[in-house]
TILUMBA-809562 format. One record per atom (N, C-alpha, C): x, y, z. Coordinates in pm, whole numbers, padded with zeros to 5 digits, always signed. Last residue first. Layout:
BEGIN
XYZ;...
***
This chain:
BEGIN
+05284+03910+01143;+05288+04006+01104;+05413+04101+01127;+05345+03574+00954;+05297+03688+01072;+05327+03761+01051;+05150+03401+00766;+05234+03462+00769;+05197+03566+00873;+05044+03009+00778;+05080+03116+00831;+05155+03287+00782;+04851+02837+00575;+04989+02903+00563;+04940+03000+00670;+04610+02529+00543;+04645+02678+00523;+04790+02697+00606;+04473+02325+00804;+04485+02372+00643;+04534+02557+00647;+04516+02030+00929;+04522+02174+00964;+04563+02234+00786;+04323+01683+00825;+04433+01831+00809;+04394+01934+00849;+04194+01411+00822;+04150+01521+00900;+04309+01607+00806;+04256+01204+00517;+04183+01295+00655;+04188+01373+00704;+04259+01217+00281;+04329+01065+00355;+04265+01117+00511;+03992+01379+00130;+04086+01397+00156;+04179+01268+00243;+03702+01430+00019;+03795+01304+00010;+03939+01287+00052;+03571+01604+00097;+03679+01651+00027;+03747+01549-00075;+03421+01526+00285;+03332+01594+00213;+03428+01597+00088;+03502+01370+00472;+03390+01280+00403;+03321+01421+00277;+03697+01526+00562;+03742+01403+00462;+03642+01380+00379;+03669+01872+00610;+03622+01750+00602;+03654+01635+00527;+03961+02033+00740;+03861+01967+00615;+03773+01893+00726;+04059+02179+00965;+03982+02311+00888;+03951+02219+00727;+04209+02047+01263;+04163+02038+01120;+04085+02117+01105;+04370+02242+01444;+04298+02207+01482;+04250+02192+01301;+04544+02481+01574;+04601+02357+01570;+04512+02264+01549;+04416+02764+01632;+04389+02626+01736;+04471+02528+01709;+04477+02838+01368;+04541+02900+01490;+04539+02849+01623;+04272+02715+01248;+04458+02643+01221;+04533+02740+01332;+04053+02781+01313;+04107+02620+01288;+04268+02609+01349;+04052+03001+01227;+04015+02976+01351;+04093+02877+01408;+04034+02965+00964;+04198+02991+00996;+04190+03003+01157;+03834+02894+00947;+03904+02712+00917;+04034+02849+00981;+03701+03084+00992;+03637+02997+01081;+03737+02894+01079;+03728+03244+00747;+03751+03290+00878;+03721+03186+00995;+03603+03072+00624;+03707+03098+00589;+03802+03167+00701;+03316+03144+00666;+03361+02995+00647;+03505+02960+00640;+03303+03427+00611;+03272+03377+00721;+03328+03224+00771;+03316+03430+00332;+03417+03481+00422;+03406+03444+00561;+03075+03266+00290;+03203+03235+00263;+03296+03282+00324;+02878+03489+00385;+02893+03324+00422;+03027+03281+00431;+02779+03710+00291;+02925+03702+00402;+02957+03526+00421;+02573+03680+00156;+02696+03728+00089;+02826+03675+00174;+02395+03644+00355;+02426+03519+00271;+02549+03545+00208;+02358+03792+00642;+02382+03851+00492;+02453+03714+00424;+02272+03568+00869;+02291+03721+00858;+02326+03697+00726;+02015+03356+00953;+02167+03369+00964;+02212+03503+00967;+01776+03290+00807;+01810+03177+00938;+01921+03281+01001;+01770+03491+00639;+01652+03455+00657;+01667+03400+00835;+02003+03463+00442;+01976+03561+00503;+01828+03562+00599;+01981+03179+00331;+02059+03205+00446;+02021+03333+00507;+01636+03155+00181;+01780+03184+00166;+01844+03211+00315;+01470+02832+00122;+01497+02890+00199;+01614+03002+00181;+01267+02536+00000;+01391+02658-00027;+01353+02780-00009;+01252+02215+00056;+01173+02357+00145;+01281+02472+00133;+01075+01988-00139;+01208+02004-00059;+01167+02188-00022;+00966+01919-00397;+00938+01797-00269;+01031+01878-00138;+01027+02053-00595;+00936+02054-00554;+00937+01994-00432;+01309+02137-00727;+01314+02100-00636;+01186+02097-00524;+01281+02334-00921;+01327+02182-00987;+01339+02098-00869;+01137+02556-00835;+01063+02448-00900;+01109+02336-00941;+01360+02624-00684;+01222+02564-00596;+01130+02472-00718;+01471+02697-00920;+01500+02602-00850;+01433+02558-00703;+01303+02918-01002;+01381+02806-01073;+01410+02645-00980;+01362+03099-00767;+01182+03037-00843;+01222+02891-00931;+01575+03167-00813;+01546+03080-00662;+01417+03025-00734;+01664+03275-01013;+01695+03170-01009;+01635+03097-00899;+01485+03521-00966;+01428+03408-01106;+01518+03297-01110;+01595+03638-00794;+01474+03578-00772;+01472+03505-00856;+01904+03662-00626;+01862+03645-00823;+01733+03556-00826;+02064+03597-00441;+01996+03768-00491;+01923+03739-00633;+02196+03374-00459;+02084+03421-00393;+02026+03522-00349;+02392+03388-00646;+02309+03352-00692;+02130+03361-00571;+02596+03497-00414;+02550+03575-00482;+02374+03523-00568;+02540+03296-00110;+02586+03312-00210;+02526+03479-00310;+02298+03019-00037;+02388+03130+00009;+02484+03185-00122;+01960+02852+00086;+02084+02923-00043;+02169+03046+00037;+01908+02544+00198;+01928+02695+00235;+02030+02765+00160;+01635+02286+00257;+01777+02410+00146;+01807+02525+00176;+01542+02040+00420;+01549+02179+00452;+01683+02259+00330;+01500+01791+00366;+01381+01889+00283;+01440+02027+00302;+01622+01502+00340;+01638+01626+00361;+01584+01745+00309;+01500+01328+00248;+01399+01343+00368;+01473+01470+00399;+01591+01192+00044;+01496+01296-00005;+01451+01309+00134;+01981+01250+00013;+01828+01186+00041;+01738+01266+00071;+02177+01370-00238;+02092+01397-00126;+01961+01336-00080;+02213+01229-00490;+02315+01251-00394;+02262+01257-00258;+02016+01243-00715;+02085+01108-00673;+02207+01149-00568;+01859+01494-00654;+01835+01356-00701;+01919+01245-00682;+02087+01679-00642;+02035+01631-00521;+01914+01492-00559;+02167+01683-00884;+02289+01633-00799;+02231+01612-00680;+01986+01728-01069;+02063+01632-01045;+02116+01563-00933;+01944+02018-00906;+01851+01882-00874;+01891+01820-00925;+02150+02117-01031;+02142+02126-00876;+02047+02030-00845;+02109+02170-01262;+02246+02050-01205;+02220+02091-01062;+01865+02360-01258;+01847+02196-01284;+01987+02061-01292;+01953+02615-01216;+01889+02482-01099;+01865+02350-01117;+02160+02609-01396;+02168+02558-01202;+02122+02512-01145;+02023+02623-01622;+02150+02516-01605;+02147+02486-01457;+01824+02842-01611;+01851+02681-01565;+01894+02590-01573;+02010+03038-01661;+01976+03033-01535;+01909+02882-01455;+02098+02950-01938;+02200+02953-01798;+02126+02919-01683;+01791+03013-02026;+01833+02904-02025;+01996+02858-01946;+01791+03288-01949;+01712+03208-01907;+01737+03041-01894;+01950+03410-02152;+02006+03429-02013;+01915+03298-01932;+01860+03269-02389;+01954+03252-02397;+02004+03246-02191;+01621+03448-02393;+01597+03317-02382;+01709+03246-02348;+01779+03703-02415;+01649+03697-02299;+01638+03526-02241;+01797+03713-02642;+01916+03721-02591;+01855+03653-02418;+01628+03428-02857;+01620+03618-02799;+01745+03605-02703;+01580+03254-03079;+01685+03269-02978;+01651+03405-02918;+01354+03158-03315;+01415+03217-03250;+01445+03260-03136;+01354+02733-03350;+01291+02898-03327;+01369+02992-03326;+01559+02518-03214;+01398+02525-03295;+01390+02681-03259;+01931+02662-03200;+01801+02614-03146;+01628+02594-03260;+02137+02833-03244;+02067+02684-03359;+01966+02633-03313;+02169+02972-03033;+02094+03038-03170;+02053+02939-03251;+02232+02786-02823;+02069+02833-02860;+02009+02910-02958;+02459+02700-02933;+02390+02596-02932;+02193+02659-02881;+02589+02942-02878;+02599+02878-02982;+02475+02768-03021;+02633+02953-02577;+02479+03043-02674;+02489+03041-02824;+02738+02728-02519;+02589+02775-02499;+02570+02841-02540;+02973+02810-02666;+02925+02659-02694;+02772+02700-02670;+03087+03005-02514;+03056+03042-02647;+02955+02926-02701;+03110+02897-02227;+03007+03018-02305;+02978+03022-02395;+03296+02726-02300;+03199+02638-02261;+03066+02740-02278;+03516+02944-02335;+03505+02794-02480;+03318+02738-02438;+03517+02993-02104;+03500+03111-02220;+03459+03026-02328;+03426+02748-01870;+03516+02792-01942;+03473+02925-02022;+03340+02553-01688;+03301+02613-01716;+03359+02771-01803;+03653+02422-01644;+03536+02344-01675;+03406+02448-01756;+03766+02625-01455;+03825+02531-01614;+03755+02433-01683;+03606+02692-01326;+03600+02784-01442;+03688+02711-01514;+03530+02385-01119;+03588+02544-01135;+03537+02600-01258;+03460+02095-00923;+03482+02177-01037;+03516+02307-01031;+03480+01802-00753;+03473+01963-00761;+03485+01982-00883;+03313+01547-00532;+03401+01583-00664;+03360+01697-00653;+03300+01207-00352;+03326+01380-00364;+03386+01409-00469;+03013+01133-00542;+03084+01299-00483;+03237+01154-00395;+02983+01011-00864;+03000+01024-00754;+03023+01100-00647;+02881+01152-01159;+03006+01069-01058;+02956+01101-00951;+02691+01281-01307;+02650+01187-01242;+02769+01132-01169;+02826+01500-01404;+02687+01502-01323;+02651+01388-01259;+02990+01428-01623;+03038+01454-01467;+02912+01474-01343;+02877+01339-01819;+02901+01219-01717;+02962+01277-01556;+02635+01541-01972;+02715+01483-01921;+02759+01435-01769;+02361+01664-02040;+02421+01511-02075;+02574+01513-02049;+02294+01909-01991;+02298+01834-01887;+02323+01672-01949;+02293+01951-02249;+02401+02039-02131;+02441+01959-02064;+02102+01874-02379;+02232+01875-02432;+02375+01897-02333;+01880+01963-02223;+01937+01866-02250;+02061+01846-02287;+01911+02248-02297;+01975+02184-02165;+01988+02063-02155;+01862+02264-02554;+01988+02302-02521;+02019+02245-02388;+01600+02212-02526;+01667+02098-02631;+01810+02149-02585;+01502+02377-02358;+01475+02232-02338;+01581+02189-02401;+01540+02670-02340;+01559+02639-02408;+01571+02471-02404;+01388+02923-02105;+01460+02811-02116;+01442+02732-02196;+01255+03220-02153;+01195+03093-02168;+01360+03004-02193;+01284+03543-02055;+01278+03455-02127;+01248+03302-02098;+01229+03724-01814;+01142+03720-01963;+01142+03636-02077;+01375+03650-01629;+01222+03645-01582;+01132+03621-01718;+01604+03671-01719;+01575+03563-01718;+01461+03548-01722;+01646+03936-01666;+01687+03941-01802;+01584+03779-01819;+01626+03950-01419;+01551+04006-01501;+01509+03996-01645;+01717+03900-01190;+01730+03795-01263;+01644+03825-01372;+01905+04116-01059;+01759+04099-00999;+01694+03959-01096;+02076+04144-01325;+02027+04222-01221;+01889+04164-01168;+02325+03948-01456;+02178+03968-01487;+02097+04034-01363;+02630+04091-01485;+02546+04004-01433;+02405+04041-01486;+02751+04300-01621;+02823+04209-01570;+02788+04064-01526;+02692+04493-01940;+02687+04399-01835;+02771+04322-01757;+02828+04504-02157;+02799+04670-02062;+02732+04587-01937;+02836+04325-02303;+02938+04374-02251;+02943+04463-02160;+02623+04155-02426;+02589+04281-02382;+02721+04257-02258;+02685+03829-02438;+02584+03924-02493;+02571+04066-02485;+02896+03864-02253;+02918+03773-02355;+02834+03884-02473;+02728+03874-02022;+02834+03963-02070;+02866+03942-02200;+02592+03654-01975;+02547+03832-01983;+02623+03909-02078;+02774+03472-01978;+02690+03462-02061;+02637+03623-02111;+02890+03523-01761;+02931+03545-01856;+02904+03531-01953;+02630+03484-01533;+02714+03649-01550;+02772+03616-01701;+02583+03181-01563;+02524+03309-01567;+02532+03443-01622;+02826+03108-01483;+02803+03085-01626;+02720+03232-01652;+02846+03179-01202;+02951+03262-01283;+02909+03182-01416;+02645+03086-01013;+02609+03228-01105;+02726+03253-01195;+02716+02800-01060;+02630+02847-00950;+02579+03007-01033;+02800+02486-01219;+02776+02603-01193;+02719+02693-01092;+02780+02176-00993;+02796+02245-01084;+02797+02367-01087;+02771+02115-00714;+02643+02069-00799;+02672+02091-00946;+03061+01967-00513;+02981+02097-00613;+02877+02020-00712;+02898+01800-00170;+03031+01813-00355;+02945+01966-00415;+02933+01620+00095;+02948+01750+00015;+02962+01737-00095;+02796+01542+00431;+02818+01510+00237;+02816+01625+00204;+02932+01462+00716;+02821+01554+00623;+02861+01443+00473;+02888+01176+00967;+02987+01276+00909;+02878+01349+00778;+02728+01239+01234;+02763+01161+01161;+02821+01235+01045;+02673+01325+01550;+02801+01281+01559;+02821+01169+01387;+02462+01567+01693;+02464+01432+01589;+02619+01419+01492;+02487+01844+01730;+02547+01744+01838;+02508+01578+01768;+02242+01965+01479;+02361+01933+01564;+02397+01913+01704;+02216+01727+01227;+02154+01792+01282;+02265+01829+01444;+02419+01710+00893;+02344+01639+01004;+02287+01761+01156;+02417+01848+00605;+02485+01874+00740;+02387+01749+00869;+02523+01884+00313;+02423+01805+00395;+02479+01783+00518;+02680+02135+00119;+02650+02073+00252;+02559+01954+00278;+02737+02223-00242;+02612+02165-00117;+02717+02112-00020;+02794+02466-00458;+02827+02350-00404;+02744+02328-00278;+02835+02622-00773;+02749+02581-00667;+02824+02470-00591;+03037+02875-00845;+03057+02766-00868;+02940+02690-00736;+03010+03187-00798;+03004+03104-00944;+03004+02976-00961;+02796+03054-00571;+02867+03196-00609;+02896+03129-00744;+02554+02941-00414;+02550+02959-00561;+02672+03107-00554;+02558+02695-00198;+02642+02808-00219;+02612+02823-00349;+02313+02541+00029;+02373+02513-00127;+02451+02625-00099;+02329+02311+00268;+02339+02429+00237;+02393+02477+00147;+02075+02074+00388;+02107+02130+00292;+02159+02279+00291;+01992+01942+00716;+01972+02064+00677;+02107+02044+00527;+01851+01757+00942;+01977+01780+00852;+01904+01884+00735;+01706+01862+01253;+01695+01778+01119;+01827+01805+01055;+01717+02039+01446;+01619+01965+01455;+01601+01871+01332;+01860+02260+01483;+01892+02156+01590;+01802+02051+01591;+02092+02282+01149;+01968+02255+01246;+01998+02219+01351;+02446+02476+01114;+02358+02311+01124;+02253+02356+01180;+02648+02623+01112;+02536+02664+01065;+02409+02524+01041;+02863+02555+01263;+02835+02711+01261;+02676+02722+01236;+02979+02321+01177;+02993+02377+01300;+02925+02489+01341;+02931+02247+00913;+02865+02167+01033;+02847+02237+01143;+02970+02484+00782;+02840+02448+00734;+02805+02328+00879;+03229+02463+00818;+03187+02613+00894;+03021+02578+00854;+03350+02244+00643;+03351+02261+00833;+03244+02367+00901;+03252+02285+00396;+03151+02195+00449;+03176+02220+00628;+03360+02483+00288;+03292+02555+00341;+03202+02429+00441;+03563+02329+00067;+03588+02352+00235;+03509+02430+00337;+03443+02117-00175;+03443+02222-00087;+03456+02239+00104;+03785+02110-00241;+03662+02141-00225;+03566+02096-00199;+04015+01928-00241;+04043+02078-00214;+03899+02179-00208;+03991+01655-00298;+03925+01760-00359;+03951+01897-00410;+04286+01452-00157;+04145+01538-00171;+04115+01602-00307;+04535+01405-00107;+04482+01317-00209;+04292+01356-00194;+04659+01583+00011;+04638+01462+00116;+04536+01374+00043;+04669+01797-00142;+04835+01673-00083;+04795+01610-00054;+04438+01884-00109;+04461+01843-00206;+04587+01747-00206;+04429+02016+00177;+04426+01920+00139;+04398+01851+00004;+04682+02159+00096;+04708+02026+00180;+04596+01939+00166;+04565+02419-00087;+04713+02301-00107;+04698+02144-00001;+04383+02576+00044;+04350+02434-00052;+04427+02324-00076;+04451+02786+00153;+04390+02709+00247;+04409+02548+00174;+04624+03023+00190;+04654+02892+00070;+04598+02742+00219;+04601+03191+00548;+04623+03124+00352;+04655+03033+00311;+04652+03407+00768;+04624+03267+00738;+04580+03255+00593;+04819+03668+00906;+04784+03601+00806;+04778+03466+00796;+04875+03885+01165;+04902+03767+01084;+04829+03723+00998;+04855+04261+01112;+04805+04107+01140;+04871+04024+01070;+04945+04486+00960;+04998+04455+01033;+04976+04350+01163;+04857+04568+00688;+04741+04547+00836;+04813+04538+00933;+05099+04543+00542;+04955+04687+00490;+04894+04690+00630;+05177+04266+00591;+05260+04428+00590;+05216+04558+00612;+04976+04123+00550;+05040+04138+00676;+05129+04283+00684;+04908+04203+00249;+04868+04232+00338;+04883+04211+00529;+05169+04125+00135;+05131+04208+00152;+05006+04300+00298;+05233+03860+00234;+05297+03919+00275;+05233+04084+00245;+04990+03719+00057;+04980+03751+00197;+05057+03833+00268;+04918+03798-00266;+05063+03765-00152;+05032+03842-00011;+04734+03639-00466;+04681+03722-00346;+04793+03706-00246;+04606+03292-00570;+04714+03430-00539;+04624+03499-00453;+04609+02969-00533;+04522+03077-00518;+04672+03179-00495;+04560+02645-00723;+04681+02773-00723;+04580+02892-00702;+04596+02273-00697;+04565+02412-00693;+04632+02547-00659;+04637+01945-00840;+04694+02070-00784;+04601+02203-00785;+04550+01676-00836;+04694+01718-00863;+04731+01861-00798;+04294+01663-00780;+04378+01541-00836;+04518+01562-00839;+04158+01921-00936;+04174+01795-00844;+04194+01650-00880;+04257+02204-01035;+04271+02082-01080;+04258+01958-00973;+04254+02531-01056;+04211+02398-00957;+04230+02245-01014;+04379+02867-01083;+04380+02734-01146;+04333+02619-01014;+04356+03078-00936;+04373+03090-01096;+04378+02917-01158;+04137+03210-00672;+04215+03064-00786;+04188+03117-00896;+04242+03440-00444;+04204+03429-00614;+04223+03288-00684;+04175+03443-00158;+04255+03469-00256;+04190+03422-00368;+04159+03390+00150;+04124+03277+00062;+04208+03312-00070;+04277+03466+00397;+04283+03540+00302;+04272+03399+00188;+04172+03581+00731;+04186+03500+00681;+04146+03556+00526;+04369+03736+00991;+04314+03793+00850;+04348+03613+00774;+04386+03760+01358;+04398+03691+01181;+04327+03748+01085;+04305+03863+01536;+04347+03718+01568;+04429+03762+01469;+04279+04211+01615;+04222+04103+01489;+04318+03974+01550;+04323+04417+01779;+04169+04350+01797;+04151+04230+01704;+04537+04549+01651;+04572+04451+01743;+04420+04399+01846;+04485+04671+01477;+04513+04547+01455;+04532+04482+01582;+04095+04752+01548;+04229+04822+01528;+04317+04681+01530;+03770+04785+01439;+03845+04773+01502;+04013+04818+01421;+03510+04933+01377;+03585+04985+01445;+03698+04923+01523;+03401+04841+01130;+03351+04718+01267;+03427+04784+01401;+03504+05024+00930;+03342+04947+00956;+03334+04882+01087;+03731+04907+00949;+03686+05067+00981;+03585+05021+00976;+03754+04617+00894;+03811+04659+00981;+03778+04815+01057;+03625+04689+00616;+03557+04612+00681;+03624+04632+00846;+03882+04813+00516;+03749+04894+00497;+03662+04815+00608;+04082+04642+00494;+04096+04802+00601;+03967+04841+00632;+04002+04434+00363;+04001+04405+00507;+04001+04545+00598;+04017+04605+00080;+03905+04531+00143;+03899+04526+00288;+04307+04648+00135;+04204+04730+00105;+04080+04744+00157;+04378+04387+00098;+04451+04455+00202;+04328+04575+00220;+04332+04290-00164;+04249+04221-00033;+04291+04279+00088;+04448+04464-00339;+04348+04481-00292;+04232+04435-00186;+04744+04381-00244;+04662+04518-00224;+04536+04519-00204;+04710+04148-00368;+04746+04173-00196;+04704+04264-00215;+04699+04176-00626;+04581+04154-00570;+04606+04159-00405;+04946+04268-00693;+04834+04373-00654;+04726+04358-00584;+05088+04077-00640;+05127+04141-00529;+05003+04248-00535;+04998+03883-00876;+04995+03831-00742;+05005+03915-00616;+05035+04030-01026;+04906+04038-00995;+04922+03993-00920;+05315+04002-01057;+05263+04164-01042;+05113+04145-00998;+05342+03719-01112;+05419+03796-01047;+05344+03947-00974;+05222+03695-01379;+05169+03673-01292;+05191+03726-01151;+05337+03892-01560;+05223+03913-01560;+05134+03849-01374;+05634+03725-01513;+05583+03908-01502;+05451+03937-01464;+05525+03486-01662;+05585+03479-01530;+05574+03619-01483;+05245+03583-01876;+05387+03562-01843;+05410+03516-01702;+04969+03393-01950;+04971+03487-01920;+05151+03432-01884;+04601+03271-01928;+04724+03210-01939;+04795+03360-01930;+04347+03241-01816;+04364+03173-01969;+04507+03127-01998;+04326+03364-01557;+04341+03238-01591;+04351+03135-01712;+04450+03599-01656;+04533+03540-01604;+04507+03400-01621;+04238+03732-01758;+04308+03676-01850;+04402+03621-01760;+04052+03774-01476;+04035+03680-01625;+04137+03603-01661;+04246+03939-01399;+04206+03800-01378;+04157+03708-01458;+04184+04164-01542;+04330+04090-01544;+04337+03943-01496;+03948+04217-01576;+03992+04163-01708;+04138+04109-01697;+03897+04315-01315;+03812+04175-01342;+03879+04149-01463;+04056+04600-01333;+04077+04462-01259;+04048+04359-01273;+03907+04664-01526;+04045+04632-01532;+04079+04540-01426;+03652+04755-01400;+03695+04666-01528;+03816+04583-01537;+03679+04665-01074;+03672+04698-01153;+03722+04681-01282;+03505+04458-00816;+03628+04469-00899;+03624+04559-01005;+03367+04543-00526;+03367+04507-00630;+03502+04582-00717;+03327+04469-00194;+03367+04530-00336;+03401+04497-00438;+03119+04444+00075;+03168+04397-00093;+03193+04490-00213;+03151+04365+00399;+03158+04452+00281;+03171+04383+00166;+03043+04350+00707;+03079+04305+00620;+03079+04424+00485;+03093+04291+01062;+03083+04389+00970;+03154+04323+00800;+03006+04089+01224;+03065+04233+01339;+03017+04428+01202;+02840+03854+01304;+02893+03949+01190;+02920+04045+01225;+02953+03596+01535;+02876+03724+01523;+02934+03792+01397;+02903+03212+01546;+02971+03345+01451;+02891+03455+01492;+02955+03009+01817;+02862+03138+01726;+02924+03195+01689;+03086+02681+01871;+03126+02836+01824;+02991+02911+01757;+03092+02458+02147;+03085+02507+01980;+03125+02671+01971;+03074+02406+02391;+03216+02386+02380;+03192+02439+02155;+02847+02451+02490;+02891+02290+02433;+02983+02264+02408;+02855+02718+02506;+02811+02657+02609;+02861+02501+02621;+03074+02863+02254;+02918+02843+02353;+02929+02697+02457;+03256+03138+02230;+03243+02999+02263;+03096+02964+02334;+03202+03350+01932;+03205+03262+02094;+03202+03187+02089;+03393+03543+01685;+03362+03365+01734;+03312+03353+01883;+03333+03799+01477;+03373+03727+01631;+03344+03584+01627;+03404+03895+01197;+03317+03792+01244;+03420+03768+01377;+03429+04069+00888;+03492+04091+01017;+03389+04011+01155;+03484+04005+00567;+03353+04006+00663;+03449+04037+00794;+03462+04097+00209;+03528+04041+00365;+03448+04089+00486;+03457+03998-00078;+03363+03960+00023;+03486+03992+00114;+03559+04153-00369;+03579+04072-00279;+03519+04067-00185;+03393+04045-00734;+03484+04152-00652;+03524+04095-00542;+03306+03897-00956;+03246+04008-00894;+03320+04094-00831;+03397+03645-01061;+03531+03770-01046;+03422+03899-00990;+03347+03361-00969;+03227+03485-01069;+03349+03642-01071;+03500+03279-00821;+03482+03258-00931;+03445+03341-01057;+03625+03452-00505;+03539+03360-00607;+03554+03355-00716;+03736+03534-00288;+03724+03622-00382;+03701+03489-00459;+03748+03685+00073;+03700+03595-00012;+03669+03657-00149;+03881+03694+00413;+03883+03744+00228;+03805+03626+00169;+03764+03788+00718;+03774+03671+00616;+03791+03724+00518;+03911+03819+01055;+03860+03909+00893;+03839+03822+00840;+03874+03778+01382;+03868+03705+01224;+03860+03838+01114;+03852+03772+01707;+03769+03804+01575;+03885+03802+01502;+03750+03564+02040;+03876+03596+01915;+03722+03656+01772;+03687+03535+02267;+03580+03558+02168;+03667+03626+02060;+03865+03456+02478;+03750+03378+02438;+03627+03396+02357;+04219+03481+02270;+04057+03534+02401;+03985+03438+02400;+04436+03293+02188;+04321+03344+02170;+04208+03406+02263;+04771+03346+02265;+04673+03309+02273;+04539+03364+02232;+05022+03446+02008;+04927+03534+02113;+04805+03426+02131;+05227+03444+01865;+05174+03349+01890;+05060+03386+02011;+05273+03717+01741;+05225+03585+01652;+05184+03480+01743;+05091+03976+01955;+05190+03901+01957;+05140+03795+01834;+04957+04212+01703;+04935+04149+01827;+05021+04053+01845;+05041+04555+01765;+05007+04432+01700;+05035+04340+01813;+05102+04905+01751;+04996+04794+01790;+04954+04682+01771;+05356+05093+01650;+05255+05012+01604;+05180+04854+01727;+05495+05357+01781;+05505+05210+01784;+05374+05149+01736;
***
């Protein structure tokens, strides 16, 4: 007889979580295995029980890809059920890692793959939950984004709940950027301070980065340790160029994706640095991505984030990548940059962590947005049930 846990099974008082998480940058998948206590105030401490990252392989990262370019009803169909597999996979491994068994898990929270975002209208994450309820034999929480995008939102970023609740100062408001492929900020107020955050994406985060790499040298995936960057010289006249547009300056709340930052939007940048004054080295080229970020990241905290918020705290892949953090401490002189692994545990796990926290949410009955971050009409329980 298999070991599971009732679907509607009250929560302990220190319920644990899996989180999936699978991003932009197609690196691979984050899942983290995270207890929740209850503290004292009636809040929640995340404990990292156990995290992992795997990574995608060729074939794998090239089906995604091409999925999001476009692709059959068949095509999509079949990835939709493999990628269950592999977030099934993921969670087993992190689950053996943390020694637990299913009927120790609340939930498997399963963010999934966007193949498409469009705010304003619609978003689309795969990854068939039924699989992995089937494979784990946990319920399943998913398709976090749909509602609130129904509810005339963003659909991003939703990491702003698990950024107030989880990971706030007790002594100031605190900045918490995410550089996975797609950057996005927190401004969290300090906590038990009862005022709502600010959120939006800054722009890119590491997935221009990486495909740029690649682009150049195929045998690459990413720029290691930011190496490639360290040696070259950012290209002025190209970022200008970059950074002249109007989406940088709207207003928040607003999101973006890889339909923005595109294969079309790669070719454009390193198009636009071989025509560059001088010669282009491949070097100069990675360098100049690398400060695409930080410098739409000080945009966006130039006119978004008031300047008394000094405290930044990077999370994410892009915060393994010294020559981007140097970058962006330097486009961000006046202000105090910091990485999550420092305050928190493994910056990598963030997201899964953040994710695991909103299906917390919805197993409470309990909103998993922020309005003031999303734009959403308001509060919503977010995400799909499937039991096990």
């Amino acid at each position: 007889m298999i070991d599971t846990p009732s679907p509607d099974a009250p929560l302990g008082a220190s319920p644990i979580f899996i989180g999936l998480m699978s991003g932009t940058s197609l690196d691979g998948i984050a899942a983290a295995a995270v207890r929740f206590h209850r503290t004292g105030t009636g809040g929640d401490r995340p404990e990292l029980l156990a995290f992992a990252s795997v990574a995608y392989s060729n074939e794998q990262r090239t089906r995604l890809a091409d999925a999001m370019a476009g692709g059959t009803a068949r095509e999509f169909c079949r990835l939709n059920v493999d990628l269950g597999h592999w977030l099934a996979d993921a969670a087993a491994l992190v689950m053996q890692r943390a020694g637990l068994a299913a009927a120790d898990v609340a939930a498997v929270a399963s963010h999934g793959q966007t193949l498409w975002h469009e705010p304003g209208h619609s978003t689309w994450q795969i990854g068939d939950a039924s699989v992995i309820a089937e494979r784990l034999h946990t319920r399943v929480v998913h398709d976090f984004r749909s509602r609130d995008v129904a509810a005339h939102g963003q659909g991003a970023p939703l990491v702003s709940l698990a950024d107030v609740h989880l990971f706030a100062a007790a002594d100031g408001w605190r900045a918490l950027q995410n550089l996975g492929g797609i950057g996005n900020v927190t401004v969290v107020p300090p906590l038990g301070v009862a005022l709502p955050p600010a959120a939006f994406d800054t722009g890119p985060g590491c997935g221009v980065i990486d495909r740029v790499v690649t682009a150049l040298d195929p045998s690459r995936h990413y720029d290691a340790n930011g190496a490639m960057a360290a040696v070259g010289r950012p290209l002025e006249d190209v970022l200008a160029l970059l950074l002249d547009d109007e989406w940088y300056a709207r207003q928040p709340p607003k999101s973006t994706g890889r339909e923005k930052y595109d294969a079309a939007f790669v070719t454009a940048l390193i198009a636009a640095c071989r025509a560059s004054t001088g010669f282009a080295r491949d070097e100069d080229i990675v360098a100049t991505a690398t400060a695409l970020t930080a410098r739409t990241m000080a945009l966006g905290y130039d006119r978004f984030v008031p300047a008394g918020v000094s405290d930044v705290v990077l999370s994410g892949g892009g915060a393994r990548n010294p020559t981007l953090i140097a970058m962006i401490r330097s486009a961000l002189p006046l202000r105090t940059v910091r990485t999550f692994d420092e305050l928190f545990f493994d910056g990598e796990a963030k997201e899964a962590v953040a994710f695991a926290f909103i299906a917390l949410q919805h197993v409470r009955g309990l909103p998993g947005n922020v309005p003031a971050a999303t734009g959403a009409a308001g509060p919503r329980i977010l995400g799909t049930r499937t039991l096990p």
